[in-house]
N, C-alpha and C positions, 0 to 999 in steps of 0.2 A: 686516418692520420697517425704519423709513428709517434710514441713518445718523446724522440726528439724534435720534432717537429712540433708539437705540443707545448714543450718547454721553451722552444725560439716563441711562441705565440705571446705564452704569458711574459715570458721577459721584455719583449717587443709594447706589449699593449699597458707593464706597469712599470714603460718609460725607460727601462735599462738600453739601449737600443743599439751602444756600443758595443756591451756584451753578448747582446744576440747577434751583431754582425759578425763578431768575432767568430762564435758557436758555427754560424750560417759559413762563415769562410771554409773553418775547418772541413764540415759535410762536404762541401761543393770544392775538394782541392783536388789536384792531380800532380801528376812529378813531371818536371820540366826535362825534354831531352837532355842528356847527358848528364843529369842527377844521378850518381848514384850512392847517396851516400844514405839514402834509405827512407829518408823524412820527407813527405810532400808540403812543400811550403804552403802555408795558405792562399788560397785567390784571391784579388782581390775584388773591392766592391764599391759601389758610390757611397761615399763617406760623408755625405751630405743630407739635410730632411728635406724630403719632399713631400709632397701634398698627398700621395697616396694613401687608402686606407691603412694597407695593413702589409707593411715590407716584408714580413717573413713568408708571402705568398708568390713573390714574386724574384727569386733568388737570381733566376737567370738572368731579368730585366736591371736589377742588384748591381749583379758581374758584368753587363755592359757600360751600365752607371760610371764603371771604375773608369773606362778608355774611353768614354764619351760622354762628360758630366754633361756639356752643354747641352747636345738632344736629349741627355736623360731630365735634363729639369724642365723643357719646354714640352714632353711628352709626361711626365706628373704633372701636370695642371692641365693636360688637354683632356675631353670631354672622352675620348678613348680610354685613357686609362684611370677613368672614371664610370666607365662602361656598366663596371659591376662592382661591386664592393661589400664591406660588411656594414652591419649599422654601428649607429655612434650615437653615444649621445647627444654631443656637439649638432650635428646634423638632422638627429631625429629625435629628437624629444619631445620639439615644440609638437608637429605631425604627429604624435601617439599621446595627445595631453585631452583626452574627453572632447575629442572633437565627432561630428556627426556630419553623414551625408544621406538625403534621402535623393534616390536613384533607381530607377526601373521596378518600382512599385516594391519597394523597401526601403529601410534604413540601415545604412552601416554605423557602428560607432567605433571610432580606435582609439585603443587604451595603452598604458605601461600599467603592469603588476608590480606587486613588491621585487620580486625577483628582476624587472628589470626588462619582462619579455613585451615586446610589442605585438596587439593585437589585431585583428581584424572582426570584430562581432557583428552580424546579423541578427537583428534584435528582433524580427519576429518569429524567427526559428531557432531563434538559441546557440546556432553554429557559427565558431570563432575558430580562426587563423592565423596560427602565429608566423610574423614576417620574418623570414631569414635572409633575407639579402634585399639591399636594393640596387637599381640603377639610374644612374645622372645625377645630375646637382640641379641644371639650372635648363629651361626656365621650370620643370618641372620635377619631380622624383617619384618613383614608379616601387613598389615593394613586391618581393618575392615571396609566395608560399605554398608550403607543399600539399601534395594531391596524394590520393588513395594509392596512385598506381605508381608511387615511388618517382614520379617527376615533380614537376614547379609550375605554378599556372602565376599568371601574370593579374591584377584583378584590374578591371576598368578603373576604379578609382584612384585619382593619384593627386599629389601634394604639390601646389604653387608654390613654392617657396616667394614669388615677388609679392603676394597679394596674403601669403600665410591661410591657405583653404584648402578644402580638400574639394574637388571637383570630380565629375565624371567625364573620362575622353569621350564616349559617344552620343555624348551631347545629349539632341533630342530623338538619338536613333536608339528604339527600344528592343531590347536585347534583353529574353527572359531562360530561366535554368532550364533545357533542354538544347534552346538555340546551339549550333558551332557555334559561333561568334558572342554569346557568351563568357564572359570573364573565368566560369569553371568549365568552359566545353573545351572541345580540342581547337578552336581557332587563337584561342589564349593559352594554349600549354608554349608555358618557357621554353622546355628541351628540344621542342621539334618548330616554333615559328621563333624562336627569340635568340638562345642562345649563344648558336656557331658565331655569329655578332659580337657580341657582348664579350666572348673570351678568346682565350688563345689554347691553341691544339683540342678544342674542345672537340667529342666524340659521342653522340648522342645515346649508345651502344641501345636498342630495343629490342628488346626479348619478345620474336614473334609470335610464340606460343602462350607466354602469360601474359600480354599487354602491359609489361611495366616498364620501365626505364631504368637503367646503372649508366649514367651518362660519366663520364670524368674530362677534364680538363688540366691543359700543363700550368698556364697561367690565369688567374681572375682579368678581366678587362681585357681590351685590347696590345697587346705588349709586344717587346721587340720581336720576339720568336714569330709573331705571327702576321708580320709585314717583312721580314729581312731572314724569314725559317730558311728552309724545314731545322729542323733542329736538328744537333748532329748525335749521334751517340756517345761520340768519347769528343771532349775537347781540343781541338784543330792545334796540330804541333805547330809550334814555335809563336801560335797567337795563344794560345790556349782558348780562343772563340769557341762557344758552344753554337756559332754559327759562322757556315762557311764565308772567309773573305775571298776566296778564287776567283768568282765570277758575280758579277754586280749586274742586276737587273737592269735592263735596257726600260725607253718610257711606256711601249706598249705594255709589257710584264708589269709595270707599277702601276698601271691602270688595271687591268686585270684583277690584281690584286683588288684597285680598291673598291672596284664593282662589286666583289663579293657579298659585299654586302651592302654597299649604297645601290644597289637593286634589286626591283620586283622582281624576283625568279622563282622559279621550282629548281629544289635540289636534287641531283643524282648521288650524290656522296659527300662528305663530310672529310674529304682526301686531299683537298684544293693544298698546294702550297704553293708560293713564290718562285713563279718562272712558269709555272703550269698556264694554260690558255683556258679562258674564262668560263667557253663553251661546250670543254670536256667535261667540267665538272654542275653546269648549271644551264638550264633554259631563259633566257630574258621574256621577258612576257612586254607585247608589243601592244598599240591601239589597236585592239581586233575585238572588241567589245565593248559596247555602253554603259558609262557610268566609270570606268578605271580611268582612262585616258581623255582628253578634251580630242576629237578627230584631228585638231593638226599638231598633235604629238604633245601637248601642254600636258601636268601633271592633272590630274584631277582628286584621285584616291591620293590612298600614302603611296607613292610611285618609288620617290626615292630618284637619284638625280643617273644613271647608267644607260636608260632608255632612253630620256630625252638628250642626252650625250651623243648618242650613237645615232638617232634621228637628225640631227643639229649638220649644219654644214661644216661648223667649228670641228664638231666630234669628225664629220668624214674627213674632214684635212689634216687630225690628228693628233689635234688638242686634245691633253690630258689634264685630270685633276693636280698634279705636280706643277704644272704650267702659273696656276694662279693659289695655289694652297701649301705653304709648308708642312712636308708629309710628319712633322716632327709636333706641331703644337696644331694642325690643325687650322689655323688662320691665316690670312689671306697675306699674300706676297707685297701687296703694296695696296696705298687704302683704294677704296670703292669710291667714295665721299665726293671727289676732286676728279674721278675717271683716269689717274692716274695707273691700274690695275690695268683697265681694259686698253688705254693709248699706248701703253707698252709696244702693244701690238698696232695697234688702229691708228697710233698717231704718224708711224714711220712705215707703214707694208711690211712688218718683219713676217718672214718666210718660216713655213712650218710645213716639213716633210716639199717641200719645193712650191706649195702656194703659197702667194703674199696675203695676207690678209688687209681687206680696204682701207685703204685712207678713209680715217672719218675727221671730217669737220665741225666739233660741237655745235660751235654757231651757228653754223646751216644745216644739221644733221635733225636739229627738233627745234620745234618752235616755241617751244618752253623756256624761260628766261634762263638765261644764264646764271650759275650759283643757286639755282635752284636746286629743290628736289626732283622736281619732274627732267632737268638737264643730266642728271645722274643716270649711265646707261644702264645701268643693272633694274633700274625704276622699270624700264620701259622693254625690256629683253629680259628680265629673271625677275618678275614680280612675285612677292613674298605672299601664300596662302598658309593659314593654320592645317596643323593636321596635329591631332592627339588633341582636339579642340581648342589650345592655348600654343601650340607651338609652331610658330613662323619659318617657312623653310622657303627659298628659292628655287622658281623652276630653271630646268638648264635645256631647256628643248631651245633658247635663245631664240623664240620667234620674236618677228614685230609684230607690235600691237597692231590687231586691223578691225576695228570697229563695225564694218560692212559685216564680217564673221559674225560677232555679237551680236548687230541685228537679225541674218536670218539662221543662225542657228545657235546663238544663246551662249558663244564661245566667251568667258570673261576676257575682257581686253585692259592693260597696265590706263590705257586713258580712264576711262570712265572709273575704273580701282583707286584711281588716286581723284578725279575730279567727280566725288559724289555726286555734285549737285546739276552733273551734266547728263543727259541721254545716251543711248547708245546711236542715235539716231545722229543726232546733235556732233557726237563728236566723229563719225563715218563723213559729216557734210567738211566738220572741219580737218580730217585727212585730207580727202579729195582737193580743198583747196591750197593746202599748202602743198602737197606731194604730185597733186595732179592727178588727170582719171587714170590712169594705168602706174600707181606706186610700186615699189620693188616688191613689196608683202602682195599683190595681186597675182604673182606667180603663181605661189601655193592654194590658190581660191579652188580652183577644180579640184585638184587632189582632196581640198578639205572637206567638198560639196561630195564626192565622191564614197568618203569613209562615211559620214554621216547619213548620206542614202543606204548604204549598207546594215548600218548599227538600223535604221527605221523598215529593211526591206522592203526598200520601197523598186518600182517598176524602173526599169534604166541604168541600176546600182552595177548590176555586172557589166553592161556597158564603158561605162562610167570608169569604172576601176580598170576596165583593161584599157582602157584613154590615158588613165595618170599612170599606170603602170608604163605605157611605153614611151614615156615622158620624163619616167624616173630615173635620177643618176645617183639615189642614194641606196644605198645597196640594206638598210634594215627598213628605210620603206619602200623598197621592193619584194621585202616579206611584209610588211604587215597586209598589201596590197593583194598579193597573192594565198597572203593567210586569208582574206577575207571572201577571196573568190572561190577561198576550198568550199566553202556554203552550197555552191552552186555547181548544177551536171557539169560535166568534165569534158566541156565540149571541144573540137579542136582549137578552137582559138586559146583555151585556157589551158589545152595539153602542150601545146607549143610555147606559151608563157613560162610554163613548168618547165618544160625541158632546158628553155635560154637561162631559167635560174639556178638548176642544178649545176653551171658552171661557173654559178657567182663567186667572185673571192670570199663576199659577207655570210661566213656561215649559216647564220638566221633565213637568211635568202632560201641556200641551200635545205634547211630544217623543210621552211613553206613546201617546196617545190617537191620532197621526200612524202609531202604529206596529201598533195597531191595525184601525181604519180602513182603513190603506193596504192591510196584508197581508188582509181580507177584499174588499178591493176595493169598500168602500163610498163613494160618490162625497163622501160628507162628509168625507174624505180631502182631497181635491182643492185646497179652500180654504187648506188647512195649506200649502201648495205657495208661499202669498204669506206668510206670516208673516212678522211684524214682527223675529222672531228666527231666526237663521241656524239654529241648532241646530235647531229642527222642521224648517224647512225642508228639510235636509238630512235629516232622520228619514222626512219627508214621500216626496220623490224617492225615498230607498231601497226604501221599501215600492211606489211607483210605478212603480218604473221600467222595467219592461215593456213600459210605455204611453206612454212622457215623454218628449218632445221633445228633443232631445239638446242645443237650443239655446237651452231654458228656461237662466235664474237659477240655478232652484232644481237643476238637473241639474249644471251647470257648477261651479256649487260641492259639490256631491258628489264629482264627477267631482275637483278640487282639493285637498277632504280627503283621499282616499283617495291622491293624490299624496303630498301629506305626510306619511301615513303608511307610504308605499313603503318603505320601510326597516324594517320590521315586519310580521310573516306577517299580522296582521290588516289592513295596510294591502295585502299583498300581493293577497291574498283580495279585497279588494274590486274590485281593478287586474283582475284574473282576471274576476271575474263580468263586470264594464262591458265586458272584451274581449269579453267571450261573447254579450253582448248586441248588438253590432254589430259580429257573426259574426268578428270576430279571433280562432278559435278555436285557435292556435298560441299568439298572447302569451298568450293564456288562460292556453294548458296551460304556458306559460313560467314564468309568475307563482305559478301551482298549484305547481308543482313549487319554487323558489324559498321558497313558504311552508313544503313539505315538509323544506327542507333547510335551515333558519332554526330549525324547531321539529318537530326528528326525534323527540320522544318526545311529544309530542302528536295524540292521539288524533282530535281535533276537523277538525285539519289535514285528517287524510289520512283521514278520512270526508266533508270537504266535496270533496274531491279526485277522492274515489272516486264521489259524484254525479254530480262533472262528467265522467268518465270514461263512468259510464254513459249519459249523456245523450247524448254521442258516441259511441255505439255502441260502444265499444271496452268490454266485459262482463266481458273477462277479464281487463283490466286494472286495473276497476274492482272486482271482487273479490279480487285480489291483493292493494291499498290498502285496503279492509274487512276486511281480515284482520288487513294491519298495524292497524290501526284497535284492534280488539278485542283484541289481542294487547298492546297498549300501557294499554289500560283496559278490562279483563273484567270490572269490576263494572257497568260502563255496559249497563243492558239496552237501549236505545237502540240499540247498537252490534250489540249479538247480532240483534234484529229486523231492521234493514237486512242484514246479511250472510245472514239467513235469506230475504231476498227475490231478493240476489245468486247464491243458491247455486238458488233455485226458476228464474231465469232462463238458468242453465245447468244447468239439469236435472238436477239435482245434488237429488233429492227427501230423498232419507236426511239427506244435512247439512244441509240446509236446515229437516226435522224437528227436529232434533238443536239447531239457533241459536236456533229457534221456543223449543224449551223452556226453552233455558238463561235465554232473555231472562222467562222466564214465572217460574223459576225465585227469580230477581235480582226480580223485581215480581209479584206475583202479580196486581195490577190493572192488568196492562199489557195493555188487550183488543184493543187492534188487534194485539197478537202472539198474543193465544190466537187471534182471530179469523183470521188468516191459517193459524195452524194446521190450526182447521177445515177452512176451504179443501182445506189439503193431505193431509187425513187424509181427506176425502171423493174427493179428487183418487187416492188410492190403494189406495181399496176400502175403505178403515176409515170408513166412515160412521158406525158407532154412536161411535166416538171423536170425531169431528165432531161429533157433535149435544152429545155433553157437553161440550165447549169454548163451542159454543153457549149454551145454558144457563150456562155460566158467565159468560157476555159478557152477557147478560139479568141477570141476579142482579149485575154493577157497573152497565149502563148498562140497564136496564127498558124505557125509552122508545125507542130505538134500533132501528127498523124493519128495518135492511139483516140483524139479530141472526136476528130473525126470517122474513123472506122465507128466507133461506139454508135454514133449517131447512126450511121449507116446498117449497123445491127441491128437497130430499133425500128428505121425505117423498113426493114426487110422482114421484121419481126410481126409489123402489124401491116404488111403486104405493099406498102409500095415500095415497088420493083422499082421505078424510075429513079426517087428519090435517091435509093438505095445505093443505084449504080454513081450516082452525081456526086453524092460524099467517099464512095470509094475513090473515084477517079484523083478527085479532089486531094486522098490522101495522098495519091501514089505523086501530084504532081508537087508536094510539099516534098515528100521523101520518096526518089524512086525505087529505092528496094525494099519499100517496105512491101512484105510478101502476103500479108494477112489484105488487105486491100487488094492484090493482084487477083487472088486463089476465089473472093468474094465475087470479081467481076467474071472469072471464069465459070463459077458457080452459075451466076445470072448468063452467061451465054453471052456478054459485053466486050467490048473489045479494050482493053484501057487505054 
């Protein structure tokens, strides 16, 4: 910070505030065309107090203030430019007065010193943290402090201001000092999961060789520059704007904008500005996983409202957050309370991008009294779940509550949410009777029965999902759809799914079908490699990159993002692979290891770890890391199969038996591990154990030749011919080219 900038501080904070605007104008002046008489008049500024922490940080926000007092005071009290702040005593005193929390098998105590510093002490090891910054007001407040490696970790504990306590966000989820997720791991570092949020023009800047951070930012909180940026260099003749007025974002750009952060993404860069497209600079992360998402697109984790946005019908027609939110304070356009908001729309068909949206009828539309709570649409479309443990947030996937979901797959529904004292059972009978057996919410049943076979892998799921998939007219759940089928071989039916999505308008789509494609190596791949959108692009390269040019576009920015995310085991992991790829296979194991010790209780880590071990010859090393692996997640039959392969290559027959079953155990349709089994039950004399793993691998997968030739081996192995020939034929009439089957009945002198 300069010394002038110092002196605006103290003048500002001991109340002078006039004279530091003054000071503040001066710095921030420039000369007006046709000035030339040599003196730059001062700028000027909002000459009004606002709720903000601390005005001399925000000069630019200041100089808007001046031509647009009215959005400047409705955006000082919004929760935005509250985002981040300094502390006060006013706000934080009470929260630093010898208060205590015990949480994940310790105590915290926060204190103030004579000096004024607020602390964070862990009272059975001695170690205390002083808060330098907090963020929000209400309902909660979160404190910042700093970490070894020159960034800001964020700590689980934080301040109710309505109740006056200090609590912990993850509740009863126990989170110990090695964990990611962690309050000192890297799942809580500020710089790299919190900040680009929280500020304006912020810059993570990480130093990939010493792991620290020199992050800077233009403004604290979210501020003008960085919803109405980029910010210009020299101030715009004849406005003096330090942001350009020429061209005004249209509503998809303001949306874009505001996904940036009201979504679950992975970042590629830290570059995004106003008017930029959402998907050049970020990944949306979709329901392609158990536990994030509820399967028919509801929040479940902290989602954040972009994905169920863009799942929503509302979202495909073209509603945006601007539609019912003043981008200025943050609150709603017209109240909730009275349905007033949503009749806007619902009560006359008003048209959006050229669909009408429904007439709804309150009175006939629910059967919940009128004036009630339960007749409020947002009750029953955007029911409110905590997340941060105390903080109530609305989902925006706008589904209808369907209670039938609830019952057989445990989906929360707005009914039973508000009628505690009712079943899910109970209130599925009383849908059906008011709505009838076939309700409008019964559309969505397959697709939701579909994703959840998936998340369970269960037998039919690929079925299943290529059923809702050609069903689907929404273009991000025809990725998540196809995100879910990448799981599974790449059979025609799913390369042909792929290919009709690589020409979907919905980039996301596009990403899936890059991801497909690429990892079978089909050259319709290829093309994704030029897309108009970074995000395939970059999906594209990955699935490529075996083959791709190091000095391609599309590699260079892969090769970029995963820079970005260097500071996170996933970003590690990728730094890893690309080393490995152009045989750097020391940063490789640099970066490998680095992910390992970033995210010591993940499982996932140190099973990709253990691949690359083995791929480097080094066996025993690699089984050591698959151990850890399954020892951190034993229910992962995944885990058991791999280590059962680890322990077959070091001849290691018994445990390797022993990983086979357990994984078989954990999945009973898991047939490339009964099928390995086979293998090694034939491998050991126990053939007739063999054949019945066999046979069980035929009864999941019927059509599956390699099921059958095995057995035919076996048969031919301990001399029946006849048999022998019976299972080859067998193969050939499941698959006729397959040539190993062919060559076997040639062998036998048979005819196929």
């Amino acid at each position: 910070m300069s010394k002038a900038s110092i002196a605006i501080t103290r003048l500002i904070r001991g109340g002078a505030l006039v004279s530091a605007v003054g000071i503040l104008s001066l710095l921030t002046s420039c000369s007006k065309d046709g000035d030339d008489s040599g003196a730059a008049p001062p700028k000027k500024v909002f000459s009004g107090i606002s709720g903000h922490w601390d005005q001399s940080q925000i000069p630019i926000s200041m100089q808007c203030g001046a031509c647009h007092p009215d959005q400047f005071r409705s955006w000082a009290e919004s929760d935005h430019a509250w985002a981040f702040r300094s502390l006060n005593p006013k706000w934080d005193a009470e929260a630093f007065h010898g208060h205590k929390l015990k949480a994940h098998g310790t105590t915290l105590s926060f204190q103030t010193d004579d000096k004024q510093q607020r602390s964070i002490l862990d009272i059975p090891t001695g170690k205390a943290w002083t808060a330098k910054w907090a963020v929000g007001r209400t309902p909660l407040v979160q404190y910042i402090v700093p970490a070894e490696d020159k960034g800001y970790h964020t700590p689980s504990a934080a301040w109710d201001i309505l109740k006056h306590e200090w609590f912990d966000m993850f509740g009863n989820d126990s989170r110990q000092p090695g964990d990611w997720g962690h309050w000192t791991g890297r799942g809580m570092n500020w710089n790299s999961q919190c900040a680009w949020c929280h500020m304006s023009g912020f810059q993570k800047n990480y130093n990939l060789n010493k792991h620290t951070y020199h992050s800077d930012w233009k403004e604290p909180g979210v501020s003008c520059i960085q919803c109405h940026g980029p910010l210009l260099k020299h101030p715009e003749k004849g406005t003096g704007c330090m942001i350009s007025t020429k061209t005004k974002p249209d509503a998809k750009q303001i949306r874009d904008n505001c996904a940036t952060c009201h979504a679950r993404r992975h970042e590629f860069d830290h570059d995004f500005a106003i008017g930029d497209k959402f998907d050049d600079h970020f990944l949306l992360i979709l329901p392609t996983q158990p536990g994030v998402f509820w399967p028919n697109g509801m929040q479940r984790d902290e989602d954040y409202c972009e994905t169920g946005l863009r799942l929503s019908r509302m979202g495909k027609a073209g509603v945006t957050c601007i539609d019912c939110h003043d981008p200025h304070s943050g609150t709603l356009k017209l109240p909730q309370e009275d349905n007033s908001l949503c009749l806007r729309c619902h009560g006359n068909g008003t048209k959006v991008n050229g669909i009408a949206a429904p007439v709804i009828d309150i009175a006939k539309h629910t059967p919940c009294p009128q004036g009630s709570k339960g007749a409020r649409c947002v009750e029953c479309h955007m029911p409110e779940s905590n997340y941060m443990a105390r903080d109530p947030r609305r989902d925006h996937s706008f589904n209808s509550p369907d209670p039938q979901m609830s019952v057989e797959l445990g989906i929360p529904n707005a009914c039973t949410m508000c009628h505690r004292n009712k079943t899910d059972l109970q209130a599925a009978e009383d849908v059906r009777k008011y709505y009838g057996d076939k309700p409008k919410m019964a559309a969505y049943r397959d697709r939701t029965r579909a994703v959840q076979m998936a998340y369970d892998n269960k037998p039919g799921a690929r079925e299943a999902l290529l059923k809702a998939l050609a069903k689907e007219e929404n273009g991000a759940w025809k990725a998540t759809l196809l995100d879910l089928l990448a799981t599974y071989p790449a059979d025609e039916a799913i390369i042909r799914a792929a290919k009709d999505a690589a020409s979907e308008e919905e980039p996301l789509a596009r990403v899936a079908a890059a991801r497909i494609l690429g990892s079978a190596g089909n050259a319709a791949a290829e093309p994704l490699l030029h897309d108009p959108i970074r995000a395939v692009r970059i999906q594209a390269a990955w699935e490529l990159r075996d083959k791709l040019d190091r000095n391609t576009t599309a590699f260079k920015e892969l090769e970029a993002a995963a820079k970005h995310q260097a500071d996170q085991p996933v970003g590690a992991m990728k730094l890893a692979e690309l080393a490995r790829l152009q045989g750097n296979y020391d940063i490789a194991d640099s970066w490998y290891r680095k992910a390992c010790e970033w995210d010591a209780t993940s499982a996932a880590v140190h099973r990709d770890y253990a691949i690359f071990l083995s791929t480097c010859g080094r066996t025993k090393d690699a089984l050591k890391y698959m151990q850890k692996a399954t020892s951190l997640d034993q229910d992962d039959a995944s885990l058991w199969y791999l280590l059962g392969l680890g322990f077959v290559e070091t001849e290691q027959n018994q445990n390797a038996l022993l990983a086979f079953s357990q994984a078989i155990t954990l999945d009973s349709a898991y047939t490339r591990a009964r099928y390995n089994r086979a293998l090694l039950h034939n491998q050991m004399g126990q053939w007739q154990e063999a054949l019945k793993d066999l046979d069980a691998c035929l009864q999941a997968e019927p059509t599956q030749p390699d099921f059958l030739y095995v057995q035919a081996t076996i048969y031919l192995e301990h001399g029946d011919r006849r048999k022998a020939a019976a299972k080859a034929r067998e193969a050939l009439r499941t698959s006729p080219q397959y040539d190993r089957a062919r060559q076997m009945l040639q062998y036998l002198g048979e005819r196929p």
